[in-house]
VOLUMVO-504413 format. One record per residue (C-alpha): residue number from 1; x, y, z; residue in three letters. Coordinates in steps of 0.05 Angstrom, whole numbers, plus 5000, padded with zeros to 4 digits. Each point is the difference from the previous one (the first is absolute). Last residue first. Layout:
N
pos: NUM	u: X	v: Y	w: Z	code: ALA;
...
//
This chain:
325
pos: 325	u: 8381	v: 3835	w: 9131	code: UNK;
pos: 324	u: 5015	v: 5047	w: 4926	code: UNK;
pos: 323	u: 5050	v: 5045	w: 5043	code: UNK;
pos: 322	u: 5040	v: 4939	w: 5033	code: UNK;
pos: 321	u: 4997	v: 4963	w: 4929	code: UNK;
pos: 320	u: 5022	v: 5068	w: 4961	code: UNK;
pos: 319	u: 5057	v: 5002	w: 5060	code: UNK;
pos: 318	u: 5026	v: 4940	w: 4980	code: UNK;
pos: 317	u: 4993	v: 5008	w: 4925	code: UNK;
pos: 316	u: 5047	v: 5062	w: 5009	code: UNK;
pos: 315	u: 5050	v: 4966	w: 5044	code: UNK;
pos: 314	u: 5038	v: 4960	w: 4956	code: UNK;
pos: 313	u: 4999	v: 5048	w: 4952	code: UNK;
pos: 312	u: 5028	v: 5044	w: 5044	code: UNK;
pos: 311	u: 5053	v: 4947	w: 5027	code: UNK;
pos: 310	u: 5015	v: 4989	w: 4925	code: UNK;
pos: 309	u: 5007	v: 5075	w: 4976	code: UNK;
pos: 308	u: 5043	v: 5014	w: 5062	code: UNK;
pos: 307	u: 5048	v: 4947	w: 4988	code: UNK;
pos: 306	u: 5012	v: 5013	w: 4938	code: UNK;
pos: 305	u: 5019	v: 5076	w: 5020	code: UNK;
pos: 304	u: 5047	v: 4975	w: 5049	code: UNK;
pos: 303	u: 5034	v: 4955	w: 4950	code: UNK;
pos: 302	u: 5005	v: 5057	w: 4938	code: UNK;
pos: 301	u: 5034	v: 5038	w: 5067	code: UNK;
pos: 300	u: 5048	v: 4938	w: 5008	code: UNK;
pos: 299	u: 5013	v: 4984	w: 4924	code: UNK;
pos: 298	u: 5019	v: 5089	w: 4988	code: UNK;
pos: 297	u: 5040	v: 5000	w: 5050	code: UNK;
pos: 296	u: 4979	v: 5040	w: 5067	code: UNK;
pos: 295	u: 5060	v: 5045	w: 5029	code: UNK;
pos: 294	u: 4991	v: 5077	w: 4975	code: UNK;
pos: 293	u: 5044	v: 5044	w: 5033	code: UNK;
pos: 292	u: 4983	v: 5076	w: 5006	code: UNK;
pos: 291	u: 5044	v: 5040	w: 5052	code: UNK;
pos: 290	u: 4946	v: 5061	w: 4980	code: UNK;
pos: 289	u: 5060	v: 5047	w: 4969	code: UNK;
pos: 288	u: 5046	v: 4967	w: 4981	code: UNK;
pos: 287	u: 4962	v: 4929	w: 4977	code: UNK;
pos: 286	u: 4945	v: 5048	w: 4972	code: UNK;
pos: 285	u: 5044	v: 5033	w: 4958	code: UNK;
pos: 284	u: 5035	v: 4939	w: 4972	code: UNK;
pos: 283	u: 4928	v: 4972	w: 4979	code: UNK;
pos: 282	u: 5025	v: 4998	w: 4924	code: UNK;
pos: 281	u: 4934	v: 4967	w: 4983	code: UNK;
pos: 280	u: 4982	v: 4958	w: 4937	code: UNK;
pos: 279	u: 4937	v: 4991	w: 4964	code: UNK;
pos: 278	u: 4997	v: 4974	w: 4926	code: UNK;
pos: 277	u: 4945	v: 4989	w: 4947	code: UNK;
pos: 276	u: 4948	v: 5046	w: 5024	code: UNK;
pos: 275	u: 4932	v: 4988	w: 5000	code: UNK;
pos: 274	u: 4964	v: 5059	w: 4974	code: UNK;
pos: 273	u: 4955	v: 4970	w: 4952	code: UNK;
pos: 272	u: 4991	v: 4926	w: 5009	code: UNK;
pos: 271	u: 5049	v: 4941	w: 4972	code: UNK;
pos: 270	u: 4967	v: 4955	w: 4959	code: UNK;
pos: 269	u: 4981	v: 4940	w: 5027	code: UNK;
pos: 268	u: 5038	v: 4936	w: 5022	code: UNK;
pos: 267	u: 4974	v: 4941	w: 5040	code: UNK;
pos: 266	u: 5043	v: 4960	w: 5054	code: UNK;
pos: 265	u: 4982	v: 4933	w: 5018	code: UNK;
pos: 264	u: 5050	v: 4979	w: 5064	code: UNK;
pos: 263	u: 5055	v: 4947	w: 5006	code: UNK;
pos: 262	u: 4998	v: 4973	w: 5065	code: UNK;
pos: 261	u: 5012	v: 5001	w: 5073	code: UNK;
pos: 260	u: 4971	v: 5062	w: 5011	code: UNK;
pos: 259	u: 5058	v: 5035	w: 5033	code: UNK;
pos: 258	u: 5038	v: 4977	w: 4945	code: UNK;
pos: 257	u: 4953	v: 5030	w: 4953	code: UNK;
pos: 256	u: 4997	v: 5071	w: 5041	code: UNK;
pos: 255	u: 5077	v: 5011	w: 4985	code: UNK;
pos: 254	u: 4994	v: 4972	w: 4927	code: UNK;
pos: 253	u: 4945	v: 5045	w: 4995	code: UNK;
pos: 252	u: 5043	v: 5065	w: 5025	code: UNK;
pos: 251	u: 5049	v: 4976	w: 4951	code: UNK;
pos: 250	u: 4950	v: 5013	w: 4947	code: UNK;
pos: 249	u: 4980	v: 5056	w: 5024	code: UNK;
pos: 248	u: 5065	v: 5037	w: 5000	code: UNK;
pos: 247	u: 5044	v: 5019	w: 5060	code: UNK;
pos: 246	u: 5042	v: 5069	w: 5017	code: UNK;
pos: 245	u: 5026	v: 4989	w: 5071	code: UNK;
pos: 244	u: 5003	v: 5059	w: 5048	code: UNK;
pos: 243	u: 4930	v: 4984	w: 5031	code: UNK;
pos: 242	u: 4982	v: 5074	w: 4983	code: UNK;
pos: 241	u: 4981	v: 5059	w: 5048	code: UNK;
pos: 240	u: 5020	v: 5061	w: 4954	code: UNK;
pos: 239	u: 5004	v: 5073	w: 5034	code: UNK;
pos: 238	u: 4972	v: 5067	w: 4998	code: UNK;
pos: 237	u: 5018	v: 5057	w: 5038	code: UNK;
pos: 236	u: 4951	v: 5063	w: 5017	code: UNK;
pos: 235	u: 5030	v: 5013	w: 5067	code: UNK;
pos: 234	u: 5075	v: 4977	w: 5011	code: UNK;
pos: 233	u: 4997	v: 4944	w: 5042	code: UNK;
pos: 232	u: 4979	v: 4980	w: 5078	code: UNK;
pos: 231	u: 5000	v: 4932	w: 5013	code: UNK;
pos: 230	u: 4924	v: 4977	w: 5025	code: UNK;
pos: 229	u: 4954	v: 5005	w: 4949	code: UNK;
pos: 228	u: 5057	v: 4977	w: 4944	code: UNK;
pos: 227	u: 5022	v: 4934	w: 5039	code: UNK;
pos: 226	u: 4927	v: 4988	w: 5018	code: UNK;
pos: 225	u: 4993	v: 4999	w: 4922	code: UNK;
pos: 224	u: 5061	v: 4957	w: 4992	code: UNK;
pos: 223	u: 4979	v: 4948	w: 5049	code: UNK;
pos: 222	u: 4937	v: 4995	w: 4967	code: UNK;
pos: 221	u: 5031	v: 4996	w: 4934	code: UNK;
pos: 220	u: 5041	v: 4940	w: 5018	code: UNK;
pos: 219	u: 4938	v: 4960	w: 5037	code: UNK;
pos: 218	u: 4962	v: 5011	w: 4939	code: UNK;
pos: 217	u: 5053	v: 4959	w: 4952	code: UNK;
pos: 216	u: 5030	v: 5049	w: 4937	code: UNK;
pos: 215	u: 5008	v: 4973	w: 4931	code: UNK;
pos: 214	u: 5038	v: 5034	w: 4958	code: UNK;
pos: 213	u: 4965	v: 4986	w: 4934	code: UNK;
pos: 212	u: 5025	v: 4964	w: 4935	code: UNK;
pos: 211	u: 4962	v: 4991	w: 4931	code: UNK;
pos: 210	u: 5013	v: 4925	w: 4973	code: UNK;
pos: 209	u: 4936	v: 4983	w: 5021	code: UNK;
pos: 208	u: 4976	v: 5002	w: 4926	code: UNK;
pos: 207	u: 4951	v: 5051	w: 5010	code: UNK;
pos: 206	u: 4931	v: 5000	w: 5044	code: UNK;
pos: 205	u: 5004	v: 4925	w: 5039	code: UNK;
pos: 204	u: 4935	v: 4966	w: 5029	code: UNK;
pos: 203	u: 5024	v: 4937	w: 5037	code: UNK;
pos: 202	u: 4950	v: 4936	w: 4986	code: UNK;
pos: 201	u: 4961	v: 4969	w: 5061	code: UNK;
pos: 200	u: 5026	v: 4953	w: 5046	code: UNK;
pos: 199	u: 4956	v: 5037	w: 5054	code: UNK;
pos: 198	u: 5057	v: 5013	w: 5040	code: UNK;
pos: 197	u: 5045	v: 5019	w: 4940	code: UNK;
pos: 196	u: 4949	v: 5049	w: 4974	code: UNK;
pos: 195	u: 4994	v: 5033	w: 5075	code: UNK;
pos: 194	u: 5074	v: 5005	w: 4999	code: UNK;
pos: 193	u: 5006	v: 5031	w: 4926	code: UNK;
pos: 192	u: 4949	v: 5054	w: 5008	code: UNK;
pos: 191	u: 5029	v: 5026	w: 5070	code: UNK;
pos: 190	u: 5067	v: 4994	w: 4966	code: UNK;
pos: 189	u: 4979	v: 5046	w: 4944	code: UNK;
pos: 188	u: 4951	v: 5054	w: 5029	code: UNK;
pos: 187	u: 4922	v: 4998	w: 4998	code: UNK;
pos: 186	u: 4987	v: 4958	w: 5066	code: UNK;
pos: 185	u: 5036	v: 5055	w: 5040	code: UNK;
pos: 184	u: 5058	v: 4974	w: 5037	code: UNK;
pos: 183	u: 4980	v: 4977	w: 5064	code: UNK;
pos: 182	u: 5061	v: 4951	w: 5009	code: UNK;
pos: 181	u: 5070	v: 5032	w: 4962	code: UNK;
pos: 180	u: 5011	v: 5050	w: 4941	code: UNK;
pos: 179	u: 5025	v: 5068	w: 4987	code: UNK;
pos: 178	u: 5013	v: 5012	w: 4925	code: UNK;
pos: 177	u: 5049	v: 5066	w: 5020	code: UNK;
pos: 176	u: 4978	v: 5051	w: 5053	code: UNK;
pos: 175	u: 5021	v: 5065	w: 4983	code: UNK;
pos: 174	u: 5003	v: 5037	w: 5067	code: UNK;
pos: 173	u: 4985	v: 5071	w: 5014	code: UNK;
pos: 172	u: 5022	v: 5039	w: 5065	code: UNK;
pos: 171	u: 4970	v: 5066	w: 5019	code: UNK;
pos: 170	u: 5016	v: 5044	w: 5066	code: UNK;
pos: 169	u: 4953	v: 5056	w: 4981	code: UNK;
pos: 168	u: 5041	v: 5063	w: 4999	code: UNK;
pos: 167	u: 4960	v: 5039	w: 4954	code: UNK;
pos: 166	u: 5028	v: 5006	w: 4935	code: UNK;
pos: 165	u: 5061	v: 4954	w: 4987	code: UNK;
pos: 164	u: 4949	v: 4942	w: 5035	code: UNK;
pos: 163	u: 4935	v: 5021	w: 4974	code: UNK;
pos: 162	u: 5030	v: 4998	w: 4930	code: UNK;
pos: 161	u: 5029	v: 4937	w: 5014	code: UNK;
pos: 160	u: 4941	v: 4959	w: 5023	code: UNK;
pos: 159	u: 4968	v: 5037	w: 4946	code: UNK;
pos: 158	u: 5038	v: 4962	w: 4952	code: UNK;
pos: 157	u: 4992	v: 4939	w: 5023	code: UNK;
pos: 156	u: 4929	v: 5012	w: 4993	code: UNK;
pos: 155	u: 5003	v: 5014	w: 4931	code: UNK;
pos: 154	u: 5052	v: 4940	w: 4993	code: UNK;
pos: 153	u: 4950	v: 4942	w: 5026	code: UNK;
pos: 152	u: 4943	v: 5041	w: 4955	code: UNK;
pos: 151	u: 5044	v: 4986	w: 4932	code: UNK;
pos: 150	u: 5013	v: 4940	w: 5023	code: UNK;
pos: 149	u: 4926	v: 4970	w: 5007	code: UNK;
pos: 148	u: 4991	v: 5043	w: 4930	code: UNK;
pos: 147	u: 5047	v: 4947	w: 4966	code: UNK;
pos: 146	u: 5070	v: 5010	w: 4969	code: UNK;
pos: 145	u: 5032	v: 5044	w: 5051	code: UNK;
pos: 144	u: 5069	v: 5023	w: 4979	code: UNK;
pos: 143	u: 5036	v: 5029	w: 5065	code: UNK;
pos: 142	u: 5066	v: 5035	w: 4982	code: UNK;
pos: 141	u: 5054	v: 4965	w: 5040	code: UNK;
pos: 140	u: 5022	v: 5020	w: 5063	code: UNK;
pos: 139	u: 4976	v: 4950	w: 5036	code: UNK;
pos: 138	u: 5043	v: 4951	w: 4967	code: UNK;
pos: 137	u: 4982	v: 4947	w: 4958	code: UNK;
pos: 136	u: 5036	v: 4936	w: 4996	code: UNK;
pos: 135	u: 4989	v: 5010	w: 4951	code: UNK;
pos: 134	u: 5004	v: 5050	w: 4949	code: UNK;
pos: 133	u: 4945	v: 5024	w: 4954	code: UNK;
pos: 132	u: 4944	v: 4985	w: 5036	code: UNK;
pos: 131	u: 4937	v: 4969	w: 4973	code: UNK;
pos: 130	u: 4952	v: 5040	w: 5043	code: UNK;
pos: 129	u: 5034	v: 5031	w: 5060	code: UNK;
pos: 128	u: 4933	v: 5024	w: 5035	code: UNK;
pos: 127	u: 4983	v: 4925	w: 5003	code: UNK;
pos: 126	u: 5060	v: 4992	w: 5057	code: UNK;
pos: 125	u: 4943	v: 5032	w: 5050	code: UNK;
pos: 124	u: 4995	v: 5043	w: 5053	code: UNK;
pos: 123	u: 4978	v: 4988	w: 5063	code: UNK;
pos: 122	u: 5001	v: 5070	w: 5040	code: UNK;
pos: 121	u: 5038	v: 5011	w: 5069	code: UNK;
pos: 120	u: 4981	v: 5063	w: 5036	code: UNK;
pos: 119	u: 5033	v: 5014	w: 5067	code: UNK;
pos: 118	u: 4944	v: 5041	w: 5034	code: UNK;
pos: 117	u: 4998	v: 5075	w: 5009	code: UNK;
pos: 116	u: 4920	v: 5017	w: 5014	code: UNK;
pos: 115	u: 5006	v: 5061	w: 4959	code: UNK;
pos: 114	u: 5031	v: 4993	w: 4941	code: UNK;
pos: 113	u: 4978	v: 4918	w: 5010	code: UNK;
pos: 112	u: 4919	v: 5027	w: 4990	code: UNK;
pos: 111	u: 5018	v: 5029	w: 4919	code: UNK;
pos: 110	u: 5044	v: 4921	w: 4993	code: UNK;
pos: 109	u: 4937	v: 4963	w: 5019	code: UNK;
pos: 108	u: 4956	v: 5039	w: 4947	code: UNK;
pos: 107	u: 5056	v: 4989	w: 4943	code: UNK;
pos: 106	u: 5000	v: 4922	w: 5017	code: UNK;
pos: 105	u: 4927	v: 4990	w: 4995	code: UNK;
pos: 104	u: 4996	v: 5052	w: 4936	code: UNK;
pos: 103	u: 5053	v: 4963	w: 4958	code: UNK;
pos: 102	u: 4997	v: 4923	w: 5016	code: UNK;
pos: 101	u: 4933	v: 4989	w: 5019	code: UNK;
pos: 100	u: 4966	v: 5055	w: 4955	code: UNK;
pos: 99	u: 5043	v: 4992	w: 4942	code: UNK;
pos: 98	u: 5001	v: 4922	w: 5003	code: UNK;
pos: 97	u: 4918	v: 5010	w: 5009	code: UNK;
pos: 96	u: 4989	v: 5049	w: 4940	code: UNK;
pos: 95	u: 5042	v: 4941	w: 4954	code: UNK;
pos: 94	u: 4959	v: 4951	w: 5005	code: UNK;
pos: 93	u: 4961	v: 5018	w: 4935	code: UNK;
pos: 92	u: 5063	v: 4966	w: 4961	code: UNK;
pos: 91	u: 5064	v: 4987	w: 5013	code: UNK;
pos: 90	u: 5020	v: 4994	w: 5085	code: UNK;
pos: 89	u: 4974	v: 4920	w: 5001	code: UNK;
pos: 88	u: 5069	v: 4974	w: 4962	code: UNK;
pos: 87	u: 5048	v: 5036	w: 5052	code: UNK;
pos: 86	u: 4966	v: 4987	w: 5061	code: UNK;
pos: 85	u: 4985	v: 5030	w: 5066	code: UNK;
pos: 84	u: 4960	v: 5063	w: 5026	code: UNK;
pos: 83	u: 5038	v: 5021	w: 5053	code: UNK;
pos: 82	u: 5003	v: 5002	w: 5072	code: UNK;
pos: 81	u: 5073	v: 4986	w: 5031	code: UNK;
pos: 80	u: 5009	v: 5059	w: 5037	code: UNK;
pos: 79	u: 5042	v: 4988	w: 5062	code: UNK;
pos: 78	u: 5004	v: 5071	w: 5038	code: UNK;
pos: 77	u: 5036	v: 5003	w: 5063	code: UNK;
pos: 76	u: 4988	v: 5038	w: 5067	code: UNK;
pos: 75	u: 4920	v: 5005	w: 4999	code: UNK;
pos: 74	u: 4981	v: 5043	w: 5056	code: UNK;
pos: 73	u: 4950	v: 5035	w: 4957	code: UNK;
pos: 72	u: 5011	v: 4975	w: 4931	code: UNK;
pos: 71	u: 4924	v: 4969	w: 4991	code: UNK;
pos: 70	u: 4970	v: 5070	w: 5032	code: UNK;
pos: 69	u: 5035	v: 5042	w: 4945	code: UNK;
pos: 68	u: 4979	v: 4945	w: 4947	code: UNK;
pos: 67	u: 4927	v: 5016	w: 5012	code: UNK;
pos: 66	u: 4982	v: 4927	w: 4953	code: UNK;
pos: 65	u: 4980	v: 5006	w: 4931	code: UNK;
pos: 64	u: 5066	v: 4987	w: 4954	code: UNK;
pos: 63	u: 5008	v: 4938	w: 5049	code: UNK;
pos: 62	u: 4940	v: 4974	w: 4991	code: UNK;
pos: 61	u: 4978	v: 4965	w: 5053	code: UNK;
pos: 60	u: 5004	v: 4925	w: 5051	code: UNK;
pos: 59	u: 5038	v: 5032	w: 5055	code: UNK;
pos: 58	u: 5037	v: 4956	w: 5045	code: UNK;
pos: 57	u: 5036	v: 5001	w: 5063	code: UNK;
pos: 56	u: 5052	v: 4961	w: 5027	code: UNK;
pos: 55	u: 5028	v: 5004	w: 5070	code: UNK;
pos: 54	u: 4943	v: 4948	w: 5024	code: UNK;
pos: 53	u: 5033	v: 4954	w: 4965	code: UNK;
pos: 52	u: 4964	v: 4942	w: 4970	code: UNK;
pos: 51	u: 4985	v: 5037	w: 4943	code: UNK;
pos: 50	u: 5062	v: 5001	w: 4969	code: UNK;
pos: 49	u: 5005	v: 4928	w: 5004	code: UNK;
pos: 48	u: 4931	v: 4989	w: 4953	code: UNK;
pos: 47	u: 5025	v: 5058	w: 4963	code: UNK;
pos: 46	u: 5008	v: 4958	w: 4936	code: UNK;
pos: 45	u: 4933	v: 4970	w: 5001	code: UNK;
pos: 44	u: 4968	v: 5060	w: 4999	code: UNK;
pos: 43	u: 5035	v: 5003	w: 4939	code: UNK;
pos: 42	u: 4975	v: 4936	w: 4976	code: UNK;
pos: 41	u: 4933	v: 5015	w: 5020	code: UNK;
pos: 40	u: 4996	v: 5064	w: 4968	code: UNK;
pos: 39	u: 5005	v: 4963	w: 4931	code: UNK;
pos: 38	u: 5048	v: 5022	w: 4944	code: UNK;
pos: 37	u: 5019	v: 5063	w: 4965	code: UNK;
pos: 36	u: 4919	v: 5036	w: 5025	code: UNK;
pos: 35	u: 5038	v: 5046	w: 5055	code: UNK;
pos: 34	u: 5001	v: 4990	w: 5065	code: UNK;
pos: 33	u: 5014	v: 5069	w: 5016	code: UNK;
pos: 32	u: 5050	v: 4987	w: 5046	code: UNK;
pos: 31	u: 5030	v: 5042	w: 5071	code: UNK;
pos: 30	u: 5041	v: 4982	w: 5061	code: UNK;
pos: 29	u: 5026	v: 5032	w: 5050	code: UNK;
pos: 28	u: 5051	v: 4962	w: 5038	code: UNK;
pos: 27	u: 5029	v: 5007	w: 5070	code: UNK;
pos: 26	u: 5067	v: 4976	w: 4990	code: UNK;
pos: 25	u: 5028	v: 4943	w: 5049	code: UNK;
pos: 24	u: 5052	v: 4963	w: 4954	code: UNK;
pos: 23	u: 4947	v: 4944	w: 4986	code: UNK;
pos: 22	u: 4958	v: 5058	w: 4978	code: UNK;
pos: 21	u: 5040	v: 5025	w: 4946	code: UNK;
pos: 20	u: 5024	v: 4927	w: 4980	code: UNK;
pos: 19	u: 4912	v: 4996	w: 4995	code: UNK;
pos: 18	u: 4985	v: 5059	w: 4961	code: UNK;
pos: 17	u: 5059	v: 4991	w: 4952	code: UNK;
pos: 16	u: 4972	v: 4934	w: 4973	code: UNK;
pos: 15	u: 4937	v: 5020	w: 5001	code: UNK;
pos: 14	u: 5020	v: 5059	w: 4963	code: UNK;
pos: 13	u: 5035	v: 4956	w: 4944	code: UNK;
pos: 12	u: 4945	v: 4955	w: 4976	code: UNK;
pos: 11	u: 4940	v: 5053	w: 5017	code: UNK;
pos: 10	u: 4959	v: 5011	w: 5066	code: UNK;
pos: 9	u: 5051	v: 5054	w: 5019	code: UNK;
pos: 8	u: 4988	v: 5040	w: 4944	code: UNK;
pos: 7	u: 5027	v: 5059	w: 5032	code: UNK;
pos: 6	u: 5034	v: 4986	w: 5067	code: UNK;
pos: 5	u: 5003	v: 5061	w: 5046	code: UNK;
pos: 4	u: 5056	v: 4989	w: 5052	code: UNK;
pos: 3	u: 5008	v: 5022	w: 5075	code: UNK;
pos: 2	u: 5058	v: 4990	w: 5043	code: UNK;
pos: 1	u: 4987	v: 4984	w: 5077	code: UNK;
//
């Protein structure tokens, strides 16, 4: 029975992985910090499947802190998704914990896979690009990081590589662009804009929504990662996981107000520091090399993602009621 090690597997893409991994019969390790981005409940809540198999195992730790020779033993595959998220939340006195959960975490895990020999797959970021200068934008571009969140995404990319060319560690990095779909964190766009429109509330927009992203549905990059843990490639390679369609905000409302039913309130602000204005991925590499083949429009994954925020609402004062009786 194959083995995986899911880092972050309590988060909005782990849990994801963690439970098409075990639906497929992996055993599956894994390990969360729990860290203070939003409430433990809700990512408890996320490994409420996951936890109903008795091939899944979970480590509530620090990652960085953890015997990480014993965590790889017998461990076939590597899936680390922990990080320290967000673009806005990475300026400032933040910064030691971006370093330490990006950086050290993924450079103490790499040191155990010399010896222990796992494929290594590492989830990058399309934030290391910055405000490109071609798009769509080809791995092979110089990376331009405009926030300190990138500029730790890329550090650790880059020792993904170095390990890779230097000791044999079978390393795969994906750059993940503008992922979205149900259990997005609260903090990012679509997760913002769906709770807003269920509670008929105003939508919160930094910039002019006229800046475009390549949108990317959960279900896609799952099958991508699993692609990349389980293929075999050239050791230290990086690739792009993007939707493959370049859309702007504002057409991304338009998308999400005909879901609604009607027009929506949308408030502009300033745009923030190190928000880029454009996102694009040439994901050509990836469909050669990993078979990847992203199939959820942009109006049916905005749909499923909907439809998670209102069940979950739905279901929140439900369970407060059960808890307070």
């Amino acid at each position: 029975m194959p083995s995986a090690l899911v880092t972050g597997c309590a988060g909005f893409i782990g849990s994801h992985l963690t439970e098409s991994l075990l639906a497929d019969g992996f055993d599956v390790l894994g390990v969360d910090c729990f860290n203070d981005n939003y409430p433990r409940a809700d990512k408890l809540a996320n490994l409420a499947h996951a936890s109903e198999h008795d091939r899944f195992r979970l480590i509530a730790a620090d990652l960085a802190a953890l015997d990480a020779e014993h965590l790889l033993d017998g461990i076939d595959v590597v899936f680390h998704l922990a990080g320290e998220p967000g673009v806005r939340a990475s300026w400032g006195p933040r910064f030691d914990r971006y370093t330490h959960h990006n950086v050290q975490a993924t450079q103490h895990l790499l040191e155990a896979a010399r010896t222990h020999a796992p494929k290594f797959v590492y989830a990058s970021s399309s934030s290391i690009y910055g405000d490109a200068l071609k798009l769509p934008t080809h791995e092979d571009e110089t990376p331009r990081p405009l926030s300190p969140y990138g500029v730790t995404k890329l550090a650790a990319e880059h020792l993904c590589v170095l390990y890779g060319e230097e000791h044999g560690v079978d390393t795969a990095a994906l750059r993940y662009f503008s992922v979205y779909g149900p259990r997005q964190r609260p903090d990012m766009a679509f997760r913002r804009f769906c709770e807003a429109i269920h509670a008929h509330d105003p939508i919160e927009v930094y910039g002019d929504g006229r800046q475009t992203r390549d949108f990317t549905y959960v279900g896609d990059v799952v099958a991508a990662t699993r692609a990349a843990g389980e293929r075999e490639t050239p050791k230290g390679r990086v690739y792009n996981i993007g939707g493959g369609n370049r859309t702007s905000l504002r057409c991304a409302l338009e998308v999400l107000a005909g879901l609604a039913g009607r027009p929506l309130g949308v408030r502009h602000h300033d745009r923030e520091s190190g928000d880029v204005l454009d996102t694009g991925a040439d994901t050509t590499r990836a469909r050669q090399e990993l078979g990847f083949d992203p199939t959820t429009t942009l109006e049916e994954g905005l749909a499923a993602e909907l439809d998670w925020v209102r069940a979950r609402n739905r279901e929140t004062p439900r369970m407060q009621s059960l808890t307070a009786s």
